[in-house]
C-alpha positions as CSV (number, residue, x, y, z in Angstrom):
1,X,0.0,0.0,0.0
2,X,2.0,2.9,-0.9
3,X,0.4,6.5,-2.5
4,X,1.1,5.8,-6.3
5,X,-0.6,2.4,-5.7
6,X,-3.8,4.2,-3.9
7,X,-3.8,6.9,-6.4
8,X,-2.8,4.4,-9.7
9,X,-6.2,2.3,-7.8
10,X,-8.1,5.2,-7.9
11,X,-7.8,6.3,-11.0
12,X,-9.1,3.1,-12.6
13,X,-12.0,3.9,-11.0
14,X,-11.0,1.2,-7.6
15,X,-13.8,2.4,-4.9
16,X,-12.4,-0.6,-2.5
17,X,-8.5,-1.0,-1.9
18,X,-7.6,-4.2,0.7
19,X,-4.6,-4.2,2.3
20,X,-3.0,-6.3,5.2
21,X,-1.8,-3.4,6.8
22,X,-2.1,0.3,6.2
23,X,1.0,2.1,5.6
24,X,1.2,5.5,7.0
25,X,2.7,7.2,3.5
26,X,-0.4,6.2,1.7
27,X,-2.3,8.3,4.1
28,X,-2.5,11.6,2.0
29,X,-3.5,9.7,-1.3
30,X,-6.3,8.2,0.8
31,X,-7.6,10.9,2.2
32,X,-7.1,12.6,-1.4
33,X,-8.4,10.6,-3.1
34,X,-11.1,9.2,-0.6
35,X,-10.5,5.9,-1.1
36,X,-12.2,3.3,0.8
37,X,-9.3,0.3,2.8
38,X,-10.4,-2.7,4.4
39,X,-7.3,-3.5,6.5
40,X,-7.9,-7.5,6.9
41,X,-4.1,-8.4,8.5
42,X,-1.7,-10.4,6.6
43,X,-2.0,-14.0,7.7
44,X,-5.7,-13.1,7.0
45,X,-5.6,-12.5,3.4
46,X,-2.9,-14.8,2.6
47,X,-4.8,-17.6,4.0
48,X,-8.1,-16.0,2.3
49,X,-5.9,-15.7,-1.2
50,X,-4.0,-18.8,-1.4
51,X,-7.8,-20.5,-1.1
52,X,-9.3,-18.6,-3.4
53,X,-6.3,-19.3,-6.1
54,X,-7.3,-22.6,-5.2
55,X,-10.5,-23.0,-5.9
56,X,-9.9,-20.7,-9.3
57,X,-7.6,-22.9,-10.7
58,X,-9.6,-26.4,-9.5
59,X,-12.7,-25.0,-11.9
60,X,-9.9,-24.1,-14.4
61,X,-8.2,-27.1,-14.8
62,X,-10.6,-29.7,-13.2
63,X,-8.1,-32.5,-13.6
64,X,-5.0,-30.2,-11.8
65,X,-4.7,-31.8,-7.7
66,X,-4.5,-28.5,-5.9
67,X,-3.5,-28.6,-2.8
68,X,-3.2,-25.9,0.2
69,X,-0.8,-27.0,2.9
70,X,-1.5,-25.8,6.5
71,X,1.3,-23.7,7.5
């Protein structure tokens, strides 16, 4: 999350930028900008990404074993 990344997001028309942490030098493009940030941790969204990746590439390539390991 930096403040070319907030403003870069916002000017593709971005209303909702997640982040595992907000970074205080993004703070003027946010307010600038008046982006919306859902701060959901790290571990969080890694966990939430890795299984999402999963379950995109299992309907793209059915026969593919995916597998997420616990870690």
């Amino acid at each position: 999350m930096t403040d070319d990344l907030i403003r870069s997001a916002a000017a593709q028309g971005v209303q909702l930028y997640v982040a595992g942490q907000f970074r205080q030098p993004a703070r003027a493009a946010v307010a600038e900008t008046g982006m919306t940030v859902a701060v959901i941790e790290h571990e969080a969204g890694e966990c939430w990404g890795l299984h999402t990746l999963a379950a995109v590439l299992r309907v793209r390539w059915a026969h593919l074993d995916v597998v997420v390991a616990n870690g």
